[in-house]
C-alpha positions as CSV (number, residue, x, y, z in Angstrom):
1,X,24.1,-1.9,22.3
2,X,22.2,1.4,21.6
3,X,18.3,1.7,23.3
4,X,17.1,1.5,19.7
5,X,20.3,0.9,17.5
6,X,20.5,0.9,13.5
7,X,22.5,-1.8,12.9
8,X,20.6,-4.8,11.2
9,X,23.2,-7.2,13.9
10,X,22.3,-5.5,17.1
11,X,18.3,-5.3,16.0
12,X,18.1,-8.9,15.3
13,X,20.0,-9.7,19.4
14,X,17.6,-7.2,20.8
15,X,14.8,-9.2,19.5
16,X,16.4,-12.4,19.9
17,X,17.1,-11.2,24.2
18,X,13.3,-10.1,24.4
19,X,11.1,-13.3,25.8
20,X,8.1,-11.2,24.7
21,X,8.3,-11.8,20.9
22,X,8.2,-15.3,19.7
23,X,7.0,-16.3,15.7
24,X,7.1,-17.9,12.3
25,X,9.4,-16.6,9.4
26,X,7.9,-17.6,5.7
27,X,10.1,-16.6,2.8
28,X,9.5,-17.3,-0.5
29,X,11.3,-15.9,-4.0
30,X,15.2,-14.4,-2.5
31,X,16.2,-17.0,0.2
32,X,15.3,-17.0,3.4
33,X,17.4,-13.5,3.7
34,X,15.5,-11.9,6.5
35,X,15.5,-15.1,9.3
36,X,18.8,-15.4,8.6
37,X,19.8,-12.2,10.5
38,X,18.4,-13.7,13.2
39,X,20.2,-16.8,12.9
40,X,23.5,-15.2,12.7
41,X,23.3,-12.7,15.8
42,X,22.6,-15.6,18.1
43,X,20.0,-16.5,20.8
44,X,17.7,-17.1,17.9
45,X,15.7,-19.9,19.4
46,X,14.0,-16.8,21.3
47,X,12.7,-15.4,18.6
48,X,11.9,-18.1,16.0
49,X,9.4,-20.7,16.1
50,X,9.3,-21.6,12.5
51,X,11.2,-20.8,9.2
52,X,9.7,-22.0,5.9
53,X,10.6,-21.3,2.4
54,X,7.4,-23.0,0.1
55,X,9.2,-22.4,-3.1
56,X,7.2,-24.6,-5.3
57,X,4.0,-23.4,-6.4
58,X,2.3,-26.2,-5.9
59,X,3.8,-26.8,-2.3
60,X,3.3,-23.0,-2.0
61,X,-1.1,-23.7,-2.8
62,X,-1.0,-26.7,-0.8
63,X,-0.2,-24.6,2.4
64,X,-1.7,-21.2,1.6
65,X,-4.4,-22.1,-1.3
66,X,-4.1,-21.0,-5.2
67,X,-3.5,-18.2,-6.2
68,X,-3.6,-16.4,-9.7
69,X,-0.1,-14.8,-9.1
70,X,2.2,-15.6,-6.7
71,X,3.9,-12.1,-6.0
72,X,0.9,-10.4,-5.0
73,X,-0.3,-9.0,-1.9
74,X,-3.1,-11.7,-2.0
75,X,-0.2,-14.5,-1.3
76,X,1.1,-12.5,1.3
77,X,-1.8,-12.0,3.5
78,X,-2.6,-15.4,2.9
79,X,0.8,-16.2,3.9
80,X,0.3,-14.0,7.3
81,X,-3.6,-15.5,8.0
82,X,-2.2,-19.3,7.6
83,X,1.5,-18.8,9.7
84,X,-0.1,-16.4,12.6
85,X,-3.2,-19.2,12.9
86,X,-0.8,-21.8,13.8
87,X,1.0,-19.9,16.1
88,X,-2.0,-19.0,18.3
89,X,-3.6,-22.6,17.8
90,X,-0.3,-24.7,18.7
91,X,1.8,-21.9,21.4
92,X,-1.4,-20.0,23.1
93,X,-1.4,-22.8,25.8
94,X,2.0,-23.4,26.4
95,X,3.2,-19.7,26.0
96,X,0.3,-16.8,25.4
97,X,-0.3,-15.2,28.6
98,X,3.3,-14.0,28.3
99,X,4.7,-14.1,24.5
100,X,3.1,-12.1,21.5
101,X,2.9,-13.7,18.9
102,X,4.0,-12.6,15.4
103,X,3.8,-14.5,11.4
104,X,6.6,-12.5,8.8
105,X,6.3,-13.1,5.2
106,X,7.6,-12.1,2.6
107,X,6.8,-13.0,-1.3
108,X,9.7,-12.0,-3.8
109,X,10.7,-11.7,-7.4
110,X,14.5,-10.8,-7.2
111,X,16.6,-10.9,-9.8
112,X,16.2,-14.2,-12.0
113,X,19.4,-15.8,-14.1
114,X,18.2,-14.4,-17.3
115,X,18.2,-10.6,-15.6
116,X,14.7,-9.3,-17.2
117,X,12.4,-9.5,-14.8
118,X,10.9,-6.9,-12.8
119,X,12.3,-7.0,-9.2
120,X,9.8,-6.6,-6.3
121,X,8.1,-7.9,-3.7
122,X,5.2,-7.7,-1.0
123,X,6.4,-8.3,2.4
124,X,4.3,-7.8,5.8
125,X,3.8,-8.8,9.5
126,X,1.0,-10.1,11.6
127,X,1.2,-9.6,15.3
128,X,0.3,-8.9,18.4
129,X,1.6,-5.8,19.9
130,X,1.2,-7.4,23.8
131,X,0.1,-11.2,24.9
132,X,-3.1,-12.3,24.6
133,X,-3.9,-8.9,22.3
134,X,-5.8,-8.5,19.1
135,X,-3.4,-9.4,15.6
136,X,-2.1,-6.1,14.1
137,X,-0.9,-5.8,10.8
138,X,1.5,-3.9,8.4
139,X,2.2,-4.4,4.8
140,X,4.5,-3.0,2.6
141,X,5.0,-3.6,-1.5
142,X,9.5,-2.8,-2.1
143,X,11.5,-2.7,-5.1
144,X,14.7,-3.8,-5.1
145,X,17.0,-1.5,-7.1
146,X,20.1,-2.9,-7.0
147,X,21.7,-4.8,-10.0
148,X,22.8,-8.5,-8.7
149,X,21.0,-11.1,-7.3
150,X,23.3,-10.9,-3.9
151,X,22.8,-7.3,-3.5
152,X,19.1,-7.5,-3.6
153,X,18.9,-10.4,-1.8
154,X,20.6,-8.6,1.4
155,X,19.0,-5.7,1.0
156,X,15.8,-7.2,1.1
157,X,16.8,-9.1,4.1
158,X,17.8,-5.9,5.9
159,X,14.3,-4.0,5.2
160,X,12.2,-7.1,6.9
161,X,14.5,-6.9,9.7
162,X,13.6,-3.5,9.9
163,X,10.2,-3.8,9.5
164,X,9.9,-7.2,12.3
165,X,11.9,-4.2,14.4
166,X,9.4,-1.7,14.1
167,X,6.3,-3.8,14.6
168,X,8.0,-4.8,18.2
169,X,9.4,-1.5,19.9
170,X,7.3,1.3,17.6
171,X,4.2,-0.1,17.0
172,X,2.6,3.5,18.6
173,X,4.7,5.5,16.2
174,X,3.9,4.7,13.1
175,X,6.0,7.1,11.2
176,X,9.1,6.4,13.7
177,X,8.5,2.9,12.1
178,X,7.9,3.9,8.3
179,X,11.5,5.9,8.8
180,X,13.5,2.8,10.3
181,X,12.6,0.8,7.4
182,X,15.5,1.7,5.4
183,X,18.3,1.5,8.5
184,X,21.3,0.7,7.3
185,X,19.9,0.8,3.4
186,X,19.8,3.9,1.4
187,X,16.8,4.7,-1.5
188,X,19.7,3.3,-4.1
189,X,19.2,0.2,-3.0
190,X,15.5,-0.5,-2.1
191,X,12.2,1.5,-2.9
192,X,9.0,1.1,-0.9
193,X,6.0,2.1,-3.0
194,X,2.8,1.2,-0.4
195,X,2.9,1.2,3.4
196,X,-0.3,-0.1,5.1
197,X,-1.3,-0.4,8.6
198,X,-4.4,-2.1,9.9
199,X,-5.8,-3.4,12.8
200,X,-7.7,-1.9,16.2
201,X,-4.4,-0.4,17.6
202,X,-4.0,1.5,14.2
203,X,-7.8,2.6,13.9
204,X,-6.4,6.4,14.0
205,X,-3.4,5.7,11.3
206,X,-4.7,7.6,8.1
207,X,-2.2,5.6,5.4
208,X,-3.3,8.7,3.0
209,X,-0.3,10.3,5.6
210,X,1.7,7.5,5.5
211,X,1.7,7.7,1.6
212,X,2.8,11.2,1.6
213,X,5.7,10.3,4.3
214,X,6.9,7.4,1.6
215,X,7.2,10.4,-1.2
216,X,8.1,13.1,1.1
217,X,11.2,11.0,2.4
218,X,12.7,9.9,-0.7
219,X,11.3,5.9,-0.3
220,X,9.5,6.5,-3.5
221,X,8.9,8.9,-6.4
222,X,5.1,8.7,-5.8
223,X,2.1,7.1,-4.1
224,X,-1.0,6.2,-4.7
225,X,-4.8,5.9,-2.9
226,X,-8.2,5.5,-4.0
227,X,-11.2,7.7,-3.7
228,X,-12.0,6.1,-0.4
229,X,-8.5,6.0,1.2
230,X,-7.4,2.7,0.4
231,X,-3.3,2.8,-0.5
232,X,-2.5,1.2,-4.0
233,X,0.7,0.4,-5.1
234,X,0.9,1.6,-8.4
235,X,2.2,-1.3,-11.0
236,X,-1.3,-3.1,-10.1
237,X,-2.9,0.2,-11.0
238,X,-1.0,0.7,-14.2
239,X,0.2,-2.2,-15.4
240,X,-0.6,-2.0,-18.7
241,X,-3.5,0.5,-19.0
242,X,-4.0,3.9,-20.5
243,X,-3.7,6.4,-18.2
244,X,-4.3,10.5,-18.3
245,X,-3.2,12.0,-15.7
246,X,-4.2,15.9,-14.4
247,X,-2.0,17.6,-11.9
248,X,-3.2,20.7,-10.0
249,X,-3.1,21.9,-6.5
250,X,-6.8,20.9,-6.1
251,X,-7.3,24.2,-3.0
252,X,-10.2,23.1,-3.3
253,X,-10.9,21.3,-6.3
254,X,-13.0,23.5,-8.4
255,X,-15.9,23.1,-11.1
256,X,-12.9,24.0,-13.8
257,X,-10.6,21.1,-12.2
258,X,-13.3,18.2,-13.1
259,X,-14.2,20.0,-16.7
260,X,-10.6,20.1,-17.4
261,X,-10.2,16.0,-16.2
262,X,-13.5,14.9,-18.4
263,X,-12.8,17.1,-21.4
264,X,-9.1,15.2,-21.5
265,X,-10.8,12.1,-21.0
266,X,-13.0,12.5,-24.2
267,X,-10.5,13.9,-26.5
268,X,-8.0,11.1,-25.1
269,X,-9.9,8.0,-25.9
270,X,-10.8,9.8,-29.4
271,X,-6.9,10.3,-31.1
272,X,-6.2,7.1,-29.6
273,X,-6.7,3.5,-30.8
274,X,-7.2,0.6,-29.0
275,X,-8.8,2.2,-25.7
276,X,-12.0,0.6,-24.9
277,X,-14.6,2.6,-22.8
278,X,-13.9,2.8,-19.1
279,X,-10.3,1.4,-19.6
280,X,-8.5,4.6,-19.0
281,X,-6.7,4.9,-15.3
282,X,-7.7,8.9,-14.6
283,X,-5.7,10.1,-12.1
284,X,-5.2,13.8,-9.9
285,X,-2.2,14.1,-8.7
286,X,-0.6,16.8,-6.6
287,X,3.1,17.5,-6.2
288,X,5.4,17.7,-3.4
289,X,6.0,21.1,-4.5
290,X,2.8,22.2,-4.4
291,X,2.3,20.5,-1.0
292,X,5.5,23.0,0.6
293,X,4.3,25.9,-1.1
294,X,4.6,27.4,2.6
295,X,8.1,25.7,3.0
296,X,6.7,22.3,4.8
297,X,3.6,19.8,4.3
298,X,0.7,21.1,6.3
299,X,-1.0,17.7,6.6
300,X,-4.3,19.3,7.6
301,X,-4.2,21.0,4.2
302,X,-3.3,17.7,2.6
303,X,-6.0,15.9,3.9
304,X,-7.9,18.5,3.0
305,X,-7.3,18.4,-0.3
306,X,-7.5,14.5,-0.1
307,X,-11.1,14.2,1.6
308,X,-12.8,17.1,-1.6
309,X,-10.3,15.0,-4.0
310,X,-12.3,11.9,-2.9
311,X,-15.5,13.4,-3.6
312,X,-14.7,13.0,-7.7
313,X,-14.3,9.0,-7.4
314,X,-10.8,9.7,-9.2
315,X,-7.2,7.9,-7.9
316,X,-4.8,10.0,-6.5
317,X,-1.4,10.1,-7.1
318,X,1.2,12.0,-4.8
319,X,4.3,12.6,-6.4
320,X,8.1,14.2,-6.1
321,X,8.1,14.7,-10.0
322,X,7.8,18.6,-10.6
323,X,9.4,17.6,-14.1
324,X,6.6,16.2,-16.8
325,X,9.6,14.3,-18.1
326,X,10.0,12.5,-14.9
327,X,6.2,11.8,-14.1
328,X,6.2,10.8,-18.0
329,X,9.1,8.3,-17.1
330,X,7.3,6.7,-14.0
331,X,4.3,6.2,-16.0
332,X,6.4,4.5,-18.7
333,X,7.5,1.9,-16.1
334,X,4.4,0.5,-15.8
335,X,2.8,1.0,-18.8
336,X,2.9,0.4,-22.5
337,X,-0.8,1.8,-23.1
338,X,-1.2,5.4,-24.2
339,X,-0.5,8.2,-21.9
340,X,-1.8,11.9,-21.8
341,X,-1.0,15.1,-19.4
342,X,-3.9,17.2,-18.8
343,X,-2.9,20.7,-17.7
344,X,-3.9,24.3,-18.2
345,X,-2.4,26.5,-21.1
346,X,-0.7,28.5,-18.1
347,X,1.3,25.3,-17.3
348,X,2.1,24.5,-20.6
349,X,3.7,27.7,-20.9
350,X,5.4,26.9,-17.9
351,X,6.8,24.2,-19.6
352,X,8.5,25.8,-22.5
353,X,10.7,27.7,-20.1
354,X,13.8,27.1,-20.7
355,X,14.9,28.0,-17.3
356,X,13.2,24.8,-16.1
357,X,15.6,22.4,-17.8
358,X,19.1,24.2,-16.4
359,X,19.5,20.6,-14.9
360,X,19.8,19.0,-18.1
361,X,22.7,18.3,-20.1
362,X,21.0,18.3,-23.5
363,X,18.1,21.6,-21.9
364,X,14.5,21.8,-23.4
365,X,15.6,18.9,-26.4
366,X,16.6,16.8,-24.5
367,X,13.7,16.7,-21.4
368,X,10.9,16.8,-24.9
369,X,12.3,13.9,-26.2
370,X,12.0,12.1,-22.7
371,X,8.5,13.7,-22.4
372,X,7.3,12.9,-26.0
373,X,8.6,9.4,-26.6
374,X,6.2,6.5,-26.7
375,X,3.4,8.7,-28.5
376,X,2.7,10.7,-25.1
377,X,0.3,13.7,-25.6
378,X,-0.4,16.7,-23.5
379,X,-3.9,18.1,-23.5
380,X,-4.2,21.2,-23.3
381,X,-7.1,23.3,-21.5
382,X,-7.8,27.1,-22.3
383,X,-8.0,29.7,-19.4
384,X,-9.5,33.5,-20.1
385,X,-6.8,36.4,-19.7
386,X,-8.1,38.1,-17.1
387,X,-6.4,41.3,-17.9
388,X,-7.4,41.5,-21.6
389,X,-10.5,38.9,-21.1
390,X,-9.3,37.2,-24.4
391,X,-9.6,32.9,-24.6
392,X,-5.7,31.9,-24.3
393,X,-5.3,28.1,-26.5
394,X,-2.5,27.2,-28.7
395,X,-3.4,29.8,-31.5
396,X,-2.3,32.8,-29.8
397,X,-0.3,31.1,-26.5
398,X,2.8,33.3,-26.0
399,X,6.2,31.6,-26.2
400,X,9.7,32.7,-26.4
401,X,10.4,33.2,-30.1
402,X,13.3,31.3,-30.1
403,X,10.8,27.9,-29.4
404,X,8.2,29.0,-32.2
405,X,8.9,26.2,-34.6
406,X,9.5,23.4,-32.0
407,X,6.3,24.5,-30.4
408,X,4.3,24.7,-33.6
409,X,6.3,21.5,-35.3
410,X,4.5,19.6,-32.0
411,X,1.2,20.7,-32.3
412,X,1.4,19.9,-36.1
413,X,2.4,16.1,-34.8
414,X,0.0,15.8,-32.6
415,X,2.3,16.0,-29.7
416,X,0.1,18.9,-27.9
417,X,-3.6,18.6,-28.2
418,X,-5.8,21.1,-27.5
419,X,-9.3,20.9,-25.9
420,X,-12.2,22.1,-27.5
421,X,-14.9,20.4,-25.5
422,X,-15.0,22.6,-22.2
423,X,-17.9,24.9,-20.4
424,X,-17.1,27.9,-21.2
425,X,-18.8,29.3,-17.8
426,X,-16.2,27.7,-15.7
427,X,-13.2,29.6,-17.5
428,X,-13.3,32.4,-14.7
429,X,-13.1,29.8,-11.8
430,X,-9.7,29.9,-10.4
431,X,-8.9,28.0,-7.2
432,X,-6.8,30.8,-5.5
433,X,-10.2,33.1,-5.9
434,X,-12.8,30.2,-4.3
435,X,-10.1,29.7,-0.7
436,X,-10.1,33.5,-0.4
437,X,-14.2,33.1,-0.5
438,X,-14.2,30.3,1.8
439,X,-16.4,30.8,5.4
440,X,-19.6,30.3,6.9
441,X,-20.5,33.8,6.1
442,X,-20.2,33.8,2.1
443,X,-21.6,31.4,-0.1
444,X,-20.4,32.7,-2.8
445,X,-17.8,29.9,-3.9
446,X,-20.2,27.5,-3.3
447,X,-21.4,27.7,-6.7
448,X,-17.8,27.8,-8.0
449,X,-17.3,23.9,-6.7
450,X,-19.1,20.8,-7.5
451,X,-22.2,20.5,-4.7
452,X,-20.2,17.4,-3.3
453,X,-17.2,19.3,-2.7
454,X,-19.3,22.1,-1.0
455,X,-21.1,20.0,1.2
456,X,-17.7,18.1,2.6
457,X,-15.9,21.5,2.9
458,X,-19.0,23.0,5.5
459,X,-19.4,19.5,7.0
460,X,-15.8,19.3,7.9
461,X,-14.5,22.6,8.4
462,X,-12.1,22.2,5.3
463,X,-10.0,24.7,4.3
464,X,-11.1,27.4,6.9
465,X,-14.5,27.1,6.6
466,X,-15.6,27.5,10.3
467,X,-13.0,30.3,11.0
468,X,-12.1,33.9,9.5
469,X,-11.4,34.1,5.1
470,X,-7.6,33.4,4.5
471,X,-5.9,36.5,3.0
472,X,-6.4,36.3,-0.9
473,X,-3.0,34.3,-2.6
474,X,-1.3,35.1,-5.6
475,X,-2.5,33.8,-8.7
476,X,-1.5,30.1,-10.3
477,X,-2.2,28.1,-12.8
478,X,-5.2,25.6,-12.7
């Protein structure tokens, strides 16, 4: 058996041969799929103390309390408090100064009889990474992608093994844990949407990374955190809420950046019905694409952007979807509300390149009717030429002749909107122009970014700020 093998078998016997690791297993929503690799490798009465399966819901609030839903992460952490109690109240005596304790649980909607449900689940551990320590946590929210109830039921046992794996033997490498989770699994078969560590022995863990390494390893399409850090998984975000979304590369985020967000905000609650003030998820996200720009992620940059990103109060959304069409399908998942893209007229012209959609049978037709179905709109923010200085909006955008009529037939529909309601002033702001300006010798972009954004670049030495200007980059689109 390998030092630290792959196969779900020999992980469950190299727990099962470790007195160190001792806990309870509660399951509840796919069988009890993930104990029972412990069961079968053998020597499992090292390992397990308990294996419960509360499947009714009112056995289920007896033991852990109500609950408004009961595949949530609020069941599952209630699951973990409740199971990791007992352990240290009934085994400390007998066992503590040399076992460490853990509590698994898992909470699971695989697939029902009927077949039309939405397959997920929230799954985590509680432990202590030595005897006698502090209780460490992880949590992670999975959707199971395969199509039977069998398949997703192993697969799902498989991933907690993984996960119970990584808590014991790489609890100091978080991202050597994050990439075990799908040994012996492939991202056909299971999707993991929110990793979160907490805990003392994790103070130094930024899950803001961690959400990034989900994306940037193919475990999900995107990831999500709030304005203060916090990881989100993205169907409780969404569900069934208008969203707008603006994408940009936010290096740094500018004055033009925020005008473009609230100017799509007001004309997207206006031409549509049924949005009540406040209800809109606003979201920035950045793309994977963007992030390599240089040929890798830079995660300095990232957090970077991040830490002026969470100056605006707005979500954020990482994401793998260069594509509109396939950030237009991920947002369909979730939601049935209206959606709008916010984006710059430079990106929209981006977008009726042809060139973009060689992947596509059906080219340009076939990725607008993905884009456009469900009423989506795309908002559209003017930039100034700045060879011929002339305002650039839909009137006189340039596109290939060839696309006139499809272009014009879906500004006629309503399809693209564009934005009248922006400051004028900020037209000449481009983001490429403020990080060539950046450094404790020029103030000169400070009046080009919002005096919140200025203050956290020169307080943390963002973006080259305490060392020498970066070389001036190309031009790109807001």
């Amino acid at each position: 058996m390998n030092d630290h093998p792959v196969d779900p078998w020999e992980k469950a016997l190299k727990v099962n041969l470790d007195p160190r690791f001792y806990g309870a297993f509660a399951e509840i929503g796919a069988g009890q799929e993930v104990v029972r690799w412990f069961f079968r490798a053998g020597g499992a009465a090292g390992t397990i103390a308990k294996s419960i399966s509360a499947y009714d819901m009112k056995v289920s609030d007896a033991i852990y309390g109500a609950c408004a839903r009961y595949v949530c992460r609020e069941r599952l952490e209630a699951m973990l408090e409740h199971e990791q109690r007992l352990n240290l109240e009934r085994l400390s005596g007998a066992r503590g100064s040399s076992t460490a304790f853990f509590a698994f649980a898992d909470t699971v909607s695989a697939r029902s009889f009927r077949g039309n449900n939405e397959c997920h689940g929230w799954m985590g551990i509680k432990f202590q990474s030595r005897p006698g320590g502090n209780n460490q946590q992880i949590v992670i929210h999975v959707r199971m992608l395969d199509h039977d109830n069998a398949a997703q039921q192993e697969a799902l046992g498989i991933v907690g093994l993984n996960l119970i794996y990584g808590a014991c033997y790489y609890c100091e490498q978080p991202e050597k844990l994050l990439e075990s989770l799908l040994d012996g699994l492939s991202t056909n078969r299971i999707e993991i949407d929110l990793i979160d560590f907490s805990g003392e022995e994790f103070a130094t863990v930024d899950n803001r990374v961690l959400s990034l390494r989900l994306v940037q390893l193919g475990l999900t399409g995107a990831a999500m955190f709030s304005a203060r850090g916090k990881v989100l998984q993205p169907s409780e975000v969404l569900y069934k809420k208008p969203v707008l979304v603006a994408r940009g590369r936010f290096r740094p985020v500018t004055h033009v950046n925020l005008d473009l967000a609230a100017a799509a905000l007001r004309r997207f609650e206006q031409v549509t019905t049924d949005i009540e003030p406040a209800e809109t998820v606003s979201i920035m996200e950045i793309t994977m694409r963007n992030l390599m720009a240089q040929g890798e992620v830079d995660l300095t940059d990232f957090l970077s952007r991040a830490d002026v990103l969470a100056t605006t109060g707005h979500t954020v959304m990482v994401s793998d979807y260069v594509e509109y069409y396939r950030l237009a399908a991920y947002l369909f998942r979730y939601t049935n509300r209206p959606i709008g893209l916010a984006m710059g007229a430079l990106n929209l012209r981006d977008i009726f390149d042809e060139q973009y959609y060689s992947k596509l049978e059906g080219g340009i037709l076939e990725s607008f009717g993905r884009l456009f179905k469900n009423n989506l709109k795309l908002f559209v923010y003017p930039y100034i030429d700045e060879q011929t200085h002339e305002l650039i909006t839909l009137d006189n955008l340039q596109v290939p002749p060839a696309l006139r009529q499809l272009f014009g037939y879906l500004v006629d529909r309503g399809c693209i909107v564009q934005l009248t309601d922006f400051n004028r002033e900020y037209l000449g702001i481009y983001s490429h122009d403020v990080l060539s300006k950046i450094g404790p010798h020029n103030t000169e972009w400070e009046s080009m970014v919002p005096p919140a954004v200025a203050a956290v670049i020169k307080a943390r030495g963002l973006f080259g700020f305490a060392q020498s200007p970066p070389k001036k980059l190309q031009r790109t689109a807001v």
